[in-house]
C-alpha positions in Angstrom: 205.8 82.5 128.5 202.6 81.0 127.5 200.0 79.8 129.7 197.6 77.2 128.4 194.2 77.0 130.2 190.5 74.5 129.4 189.0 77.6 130.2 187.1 78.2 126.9 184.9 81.0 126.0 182.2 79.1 127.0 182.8 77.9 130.1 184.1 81.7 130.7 180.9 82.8 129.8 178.7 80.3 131.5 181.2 80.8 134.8 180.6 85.1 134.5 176.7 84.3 134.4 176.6 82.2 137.4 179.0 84.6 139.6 176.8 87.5 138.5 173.1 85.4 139.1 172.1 85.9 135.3 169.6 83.4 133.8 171.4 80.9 132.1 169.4 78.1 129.3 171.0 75.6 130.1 169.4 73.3 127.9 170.7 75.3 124.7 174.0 74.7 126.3 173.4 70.9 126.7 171.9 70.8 123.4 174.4 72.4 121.4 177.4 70.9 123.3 175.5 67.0 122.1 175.4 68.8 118.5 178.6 69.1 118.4 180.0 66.2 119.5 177.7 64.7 117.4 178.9 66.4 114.3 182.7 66.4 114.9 185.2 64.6 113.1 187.1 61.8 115.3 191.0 62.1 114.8 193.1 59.8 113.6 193.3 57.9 116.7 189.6 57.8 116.6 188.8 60.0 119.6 185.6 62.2 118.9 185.3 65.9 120.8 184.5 65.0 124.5 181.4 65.8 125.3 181.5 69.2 127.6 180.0 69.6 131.1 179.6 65.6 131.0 178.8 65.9 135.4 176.0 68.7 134.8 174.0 66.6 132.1 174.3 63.5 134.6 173.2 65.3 137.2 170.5 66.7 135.7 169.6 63.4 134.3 169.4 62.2 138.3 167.8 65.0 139.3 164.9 64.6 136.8 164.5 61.3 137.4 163.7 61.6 141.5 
């Protein structure tokens, strides 16, 4: 059997900080996430890496402009 989950080790690590109230810079997440979408290689069908946590950074966005 084989289970396949979207539950990367980054999410699983950024999940683990927020159920155990560690501090969390969320704006080297953000930051690096953009890099790398930035940086990757669209496929043939000319999709680029989505963009990760896409509803935090908007909501953040919002927030900071209130």
């Amino acid at each position: 059997m084989s289970h396949i989950s979207d539950l990367n080790m980054l999410r699983a690590t950024l999940l683990y900080s927020i159920l155990s109230k560690t501090v969390v810079d969320v704006a080297t997440i953000i930051s690096n996430e953009i890099h790398q979408a930035i940086l990757s290689t669209p496929s043939p069908t000319g999709v680029s890496k989505p963009l990760g946590f896409p509803g935090l950074i908007m909501g953040l966005c919002q927030a900071a402009s209130s």
